[in-house]
C-alpha positions in Angstrom: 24.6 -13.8 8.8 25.5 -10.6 7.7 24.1 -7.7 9.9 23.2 -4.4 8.4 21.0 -1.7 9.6 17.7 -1.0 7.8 16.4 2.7 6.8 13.1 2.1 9.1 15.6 1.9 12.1 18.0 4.2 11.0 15.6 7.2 10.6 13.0 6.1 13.0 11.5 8.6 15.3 13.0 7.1 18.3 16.6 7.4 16.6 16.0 10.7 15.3 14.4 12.0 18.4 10.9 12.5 19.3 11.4 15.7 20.6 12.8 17.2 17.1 9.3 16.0 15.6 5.9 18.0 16.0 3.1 15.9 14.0 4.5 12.4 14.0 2.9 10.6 11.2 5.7 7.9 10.7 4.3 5.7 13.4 2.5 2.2 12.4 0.8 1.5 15.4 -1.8 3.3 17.1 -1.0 5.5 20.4 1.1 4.4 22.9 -1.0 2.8 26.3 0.3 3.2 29.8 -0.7 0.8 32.1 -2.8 3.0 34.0 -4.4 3.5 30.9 -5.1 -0.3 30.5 -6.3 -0.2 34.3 -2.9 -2.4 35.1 -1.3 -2.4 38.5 1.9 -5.1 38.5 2.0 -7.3 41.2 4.6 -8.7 43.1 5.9 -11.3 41.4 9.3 -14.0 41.5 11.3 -12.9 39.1 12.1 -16.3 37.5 12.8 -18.0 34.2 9.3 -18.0 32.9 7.7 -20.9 30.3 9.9 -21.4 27.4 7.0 -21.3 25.1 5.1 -18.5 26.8 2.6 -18.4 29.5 0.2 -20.9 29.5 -3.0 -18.9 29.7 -1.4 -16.3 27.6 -0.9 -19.0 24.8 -4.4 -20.3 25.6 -5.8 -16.3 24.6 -4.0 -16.0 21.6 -4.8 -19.8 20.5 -9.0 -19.1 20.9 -8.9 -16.5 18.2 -8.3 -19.4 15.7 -10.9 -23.1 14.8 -8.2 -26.1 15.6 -5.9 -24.5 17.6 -4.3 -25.1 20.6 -2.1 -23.4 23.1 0.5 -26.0 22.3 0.5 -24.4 18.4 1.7 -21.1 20.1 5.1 -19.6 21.0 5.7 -16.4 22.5 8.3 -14.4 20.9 10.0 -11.2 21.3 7.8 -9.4 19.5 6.5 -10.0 15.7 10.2 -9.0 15.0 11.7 -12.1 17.5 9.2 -14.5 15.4 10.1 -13.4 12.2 13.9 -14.0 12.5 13.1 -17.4 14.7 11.1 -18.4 11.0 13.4 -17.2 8.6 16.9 -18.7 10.3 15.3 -21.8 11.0 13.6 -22.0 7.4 15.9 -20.8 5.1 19.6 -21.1 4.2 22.2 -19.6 1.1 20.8 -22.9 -0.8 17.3 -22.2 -0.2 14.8 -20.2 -2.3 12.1 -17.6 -0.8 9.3 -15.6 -2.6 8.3 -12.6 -1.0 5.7 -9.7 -1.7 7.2 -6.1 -1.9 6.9 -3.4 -0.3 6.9 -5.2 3.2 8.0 -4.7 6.4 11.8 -4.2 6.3 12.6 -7.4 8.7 10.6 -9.2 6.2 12.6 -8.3 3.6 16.3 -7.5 5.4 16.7 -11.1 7.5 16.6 -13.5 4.6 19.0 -11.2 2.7 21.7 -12.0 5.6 20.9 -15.0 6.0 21.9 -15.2 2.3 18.8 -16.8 0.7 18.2 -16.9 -2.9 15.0 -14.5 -3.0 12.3 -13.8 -5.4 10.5 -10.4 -4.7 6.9 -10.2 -5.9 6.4 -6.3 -6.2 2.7 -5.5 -6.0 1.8 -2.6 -8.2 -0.3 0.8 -7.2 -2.1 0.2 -10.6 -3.3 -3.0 -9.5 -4.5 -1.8 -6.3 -1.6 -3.7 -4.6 -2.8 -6.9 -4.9 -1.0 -10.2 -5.0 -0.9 -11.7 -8.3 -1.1 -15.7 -7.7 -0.1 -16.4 -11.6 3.1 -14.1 -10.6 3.5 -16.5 -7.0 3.2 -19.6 -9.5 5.7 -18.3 -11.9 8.7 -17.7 -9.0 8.1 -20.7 -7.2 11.4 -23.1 -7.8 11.8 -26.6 -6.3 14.3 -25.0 -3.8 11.2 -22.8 -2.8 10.8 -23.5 0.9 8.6 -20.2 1.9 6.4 -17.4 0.4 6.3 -14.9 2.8 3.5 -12.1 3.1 1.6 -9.5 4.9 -2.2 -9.3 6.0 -3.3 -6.4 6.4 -0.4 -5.1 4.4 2.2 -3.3 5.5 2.2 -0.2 4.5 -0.4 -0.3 2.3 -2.9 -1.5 4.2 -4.6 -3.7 1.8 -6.0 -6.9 2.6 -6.3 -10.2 1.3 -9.4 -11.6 0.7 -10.6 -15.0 2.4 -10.1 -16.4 -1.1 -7.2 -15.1 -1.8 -5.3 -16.4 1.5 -6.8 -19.8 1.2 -5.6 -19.9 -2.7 -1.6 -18.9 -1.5 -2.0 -21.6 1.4 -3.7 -23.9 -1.0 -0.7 -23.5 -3.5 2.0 -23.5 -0.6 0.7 -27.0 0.0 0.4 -28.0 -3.7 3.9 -27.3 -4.0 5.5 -28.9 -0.9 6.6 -25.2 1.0 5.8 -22.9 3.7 3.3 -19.7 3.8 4.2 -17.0 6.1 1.6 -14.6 6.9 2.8 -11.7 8.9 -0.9 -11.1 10.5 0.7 -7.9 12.8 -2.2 -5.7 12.0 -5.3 -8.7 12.0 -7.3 -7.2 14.5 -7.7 -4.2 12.8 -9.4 -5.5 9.8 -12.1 -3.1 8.8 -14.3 -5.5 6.8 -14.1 -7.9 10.3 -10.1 -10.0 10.7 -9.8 -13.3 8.4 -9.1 -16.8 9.7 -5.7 -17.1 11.5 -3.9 -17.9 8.4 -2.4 -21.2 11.0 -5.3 -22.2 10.9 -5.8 -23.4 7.4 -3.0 -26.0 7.5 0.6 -27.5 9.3 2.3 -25.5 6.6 0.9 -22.2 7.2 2.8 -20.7 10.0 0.9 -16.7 11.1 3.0 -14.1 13.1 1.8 -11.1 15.0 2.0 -9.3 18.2 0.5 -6.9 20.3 2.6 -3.7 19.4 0.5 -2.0 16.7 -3.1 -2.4 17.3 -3.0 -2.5 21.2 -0.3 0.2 21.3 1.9 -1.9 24.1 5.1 -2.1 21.6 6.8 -1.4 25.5 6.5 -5.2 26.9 8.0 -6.8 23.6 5.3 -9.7 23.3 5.0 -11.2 19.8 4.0 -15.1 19.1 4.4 -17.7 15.8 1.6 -19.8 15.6 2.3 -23.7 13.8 0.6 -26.6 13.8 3.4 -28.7 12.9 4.3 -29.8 16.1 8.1 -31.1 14.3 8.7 -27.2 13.3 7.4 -26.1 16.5 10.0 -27.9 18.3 12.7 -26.1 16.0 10.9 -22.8 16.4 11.1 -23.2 20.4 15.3 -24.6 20.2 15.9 -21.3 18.4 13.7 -19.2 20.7 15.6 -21.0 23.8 19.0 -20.3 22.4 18.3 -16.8 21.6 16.6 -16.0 25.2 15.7 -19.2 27.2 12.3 -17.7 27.8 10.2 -14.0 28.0 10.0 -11.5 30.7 7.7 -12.4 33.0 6.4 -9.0 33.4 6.0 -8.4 30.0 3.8 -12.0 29.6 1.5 -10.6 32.8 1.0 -7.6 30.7 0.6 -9.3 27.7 -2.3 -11.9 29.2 -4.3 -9.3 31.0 -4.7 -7.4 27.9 -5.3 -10.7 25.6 -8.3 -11.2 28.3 -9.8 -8.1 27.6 -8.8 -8.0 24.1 -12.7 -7.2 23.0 -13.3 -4.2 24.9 -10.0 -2.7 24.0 -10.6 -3.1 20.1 -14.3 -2.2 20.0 -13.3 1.7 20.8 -10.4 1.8 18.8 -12.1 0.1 15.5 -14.3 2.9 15.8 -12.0 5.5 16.1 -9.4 4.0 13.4 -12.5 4.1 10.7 -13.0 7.9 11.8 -9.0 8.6 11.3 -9.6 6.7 8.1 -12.2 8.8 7.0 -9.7 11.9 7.8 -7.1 10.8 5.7 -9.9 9.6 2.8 -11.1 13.4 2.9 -7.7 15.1 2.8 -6.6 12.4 0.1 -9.7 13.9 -1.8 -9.3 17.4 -1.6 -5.2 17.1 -2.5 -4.8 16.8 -6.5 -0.7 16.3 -5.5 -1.4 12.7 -4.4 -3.2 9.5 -5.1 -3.2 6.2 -3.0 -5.2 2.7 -2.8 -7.3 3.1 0.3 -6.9 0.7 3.3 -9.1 -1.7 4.3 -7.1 -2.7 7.1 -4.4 -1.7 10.1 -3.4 1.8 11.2 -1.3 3.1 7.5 -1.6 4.2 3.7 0.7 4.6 1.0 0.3 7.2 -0.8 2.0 8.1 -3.7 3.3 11.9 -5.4 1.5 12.2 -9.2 4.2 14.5 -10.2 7.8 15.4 -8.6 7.2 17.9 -6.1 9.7 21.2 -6.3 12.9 20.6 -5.2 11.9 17.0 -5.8 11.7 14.3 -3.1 14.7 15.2 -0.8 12.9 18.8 -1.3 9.8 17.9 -0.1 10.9 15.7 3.2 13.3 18.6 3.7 10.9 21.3 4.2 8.0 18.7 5.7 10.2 18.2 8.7 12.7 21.8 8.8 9.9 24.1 8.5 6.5 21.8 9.1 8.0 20.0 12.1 6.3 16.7 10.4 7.2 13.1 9.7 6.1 10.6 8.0 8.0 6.8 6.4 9.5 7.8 3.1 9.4 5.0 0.2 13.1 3.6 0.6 11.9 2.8 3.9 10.2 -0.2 1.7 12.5 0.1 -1.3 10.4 1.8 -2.9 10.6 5.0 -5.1 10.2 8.2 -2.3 7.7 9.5 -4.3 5.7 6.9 -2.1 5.3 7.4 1.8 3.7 5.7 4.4 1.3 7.7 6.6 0.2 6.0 10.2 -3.0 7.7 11.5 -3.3 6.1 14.3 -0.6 7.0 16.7 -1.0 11.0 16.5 -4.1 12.5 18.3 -6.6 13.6 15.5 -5.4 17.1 16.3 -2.2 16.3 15.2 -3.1 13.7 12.2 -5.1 16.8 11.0 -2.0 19.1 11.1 0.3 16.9 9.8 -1.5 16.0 7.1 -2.0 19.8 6.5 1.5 20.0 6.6 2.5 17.4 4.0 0.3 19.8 1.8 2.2 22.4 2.0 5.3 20.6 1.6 4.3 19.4 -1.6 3.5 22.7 -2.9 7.1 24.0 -1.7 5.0 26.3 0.9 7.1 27.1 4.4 
């Protein structure tokens, strides 16, 4: 493994320093809970190794969501970060193949490059509304292919797959003998209503999420994998044990209390993400500068510069953050041209979404 630090951490808010930022429109999750503001009080408890795969009734929450599974299909990871490098170092090796949609998530992208993996990137296209192309998935797939990895609701797009589409890539996953990934981080925030747990729809579909982005509790570090391949799963839970023996115990209490009242926390905030939407759809409108593909899912966009702003892109993030006090992910974040960036709208207040998108117009028109 070969270790190098990605853009997303380098120039993250929390690296950079929240206090240096004003309107912080970088975020991909939506605001930050306390747990008074979950109505969470933690109890005494022994402070002992917990389950290796999770707690129980936490595993049983998460496993409901999905037709056929089971808690025993479940492992509780360090976050969807903690499952994605479980998956990839236990899947893939230098003489091993992946295909992979870009942009993604950087871990997505970053983790199989030290493990060394021979990759295939399938770069989605604004032109084609950033969908997956399956003739393109078809066309990369090599008999050393052991996973295609993507994201539903995409990161940072926040496009979706269709129910058809994400039974066609498990569908062909099977056909051909490997793995689908679905990095499912931002499911419950599905617009249209969420899909299937992509684990659901076979032993070789493995799904990954977590609870840092649409319950805003990235704090307690509580991600799962979900497999139905009870083999893998044993592999998945020997890496998970040699990494950490087991989660916080705290952070699993957290984690199950809010899995229990999972409904009444993302009735509210489905409403209020489709009125952020609806912000951002309005500004997009009225701002000739910029064009996107709008979102049908999760708390981000991706919008993209029609012409190079003055002073071009260094210009423009310059004077958004030196003289607008605003922030939002730049393209290389994804490896993507800057004149893309990601915008969240769901961590800011709307005060603050509405500034900061005021502010990224008058950083594109060179304005101080």
């Amino acid at each position: 493994m070969r270790y190098v630090r990605m853009p997303i951490e380098v120039e993250s808010p929390e690296e950079y320093g929240y206090a240096r930022i004003r309107y912080n429109l970088s975020e991909s999750s939506v605001a930050d809970q306390s747990l008074s503001d979950l109505g969470l009080t933690i109890p005494d408890m022994p402070l002992l190794y917990g389950e290796h795969r999770g707690r129980q009734r936490l595993r049983e929450l998460i496993a409901a969501d999905g037709q056929g599974l089971s808690a025993d299909d479940v492992l509780v990871t360090t976050g969807a970060a903690g499952a994605l490098f479980i998956i990839a170092t236990s899947l893939l090796g230098p003489s091993d193949h992946l295909v992979v949609i870009r942009p993604n998530y950087a871990t997505n992208l970053e983790t199989p490059r030290a493990i060394g993996c021979k990759t295939t990137h399938i770069d989605l296209a604004f032109e084609e509304g950033f969908r997956i192309d399956l003739d393109r998935v078809v066309k990369a797939l090599t008999p050393a292919t052991k996973l295609i990895s993507v994201t539903c609701p995409h990161n940072p797009t926040g496009v979706m797959l269709s129910e058809v589409e994400l039974r066609g890539l498990a569908d062909l996953a099977g056909k051909h003998g490997c793995r689908l990934l679905v990095d499912e981080t931002y499911r419950d925030l599905s617009f249209q209503g969420p899909l299937p747990p992509a684990a659901s729809l076979g032993e070789h579909v493995i799904s990954v999420s977590s609870l840092s982005k649409a319950y805003g509790v990235p704090g307690i570090r509580i991600g799962w994998l979900i497999t139905r391949d009870k083999a893998l799963q044993e592999i998945f839970l020997a890496a998970s044990e040699q990494i950490s023996i087991c989660g916080s115990v705290m952070d699993e209490w957290v984690a199950e209390q809010v899995m229990g009242q999972r409904r009444s926390i993302l009735a509210p905030r489905l409403v209020e993400m489709r009125r952020r939407l609806a912000m951002v759809s309005a500004w997009i409108d009225g701002e000739d500068r910029l064009e996107w593909v709008k979102p049908s899912g999760g708390v981000v966009c991706f919008p993209r510069m029609t012409a190079e702003p003055a002073g071009g892109t260094e210009g423009f993030y310059r004077r958004l953050l030196e003289d607008h006090g605003a922030y939002v992910g730049p393209g290389h974040w994804f490896e993507q041209s800057d004149r893309y960036f990601r915008v969240g709208y769901g961590w800011p207040t709307a005060q603050d979404l509405e500034a900061g998108l005021a502010a990224i117009s008058a950083a594109l028109r060179g304005g101080s």
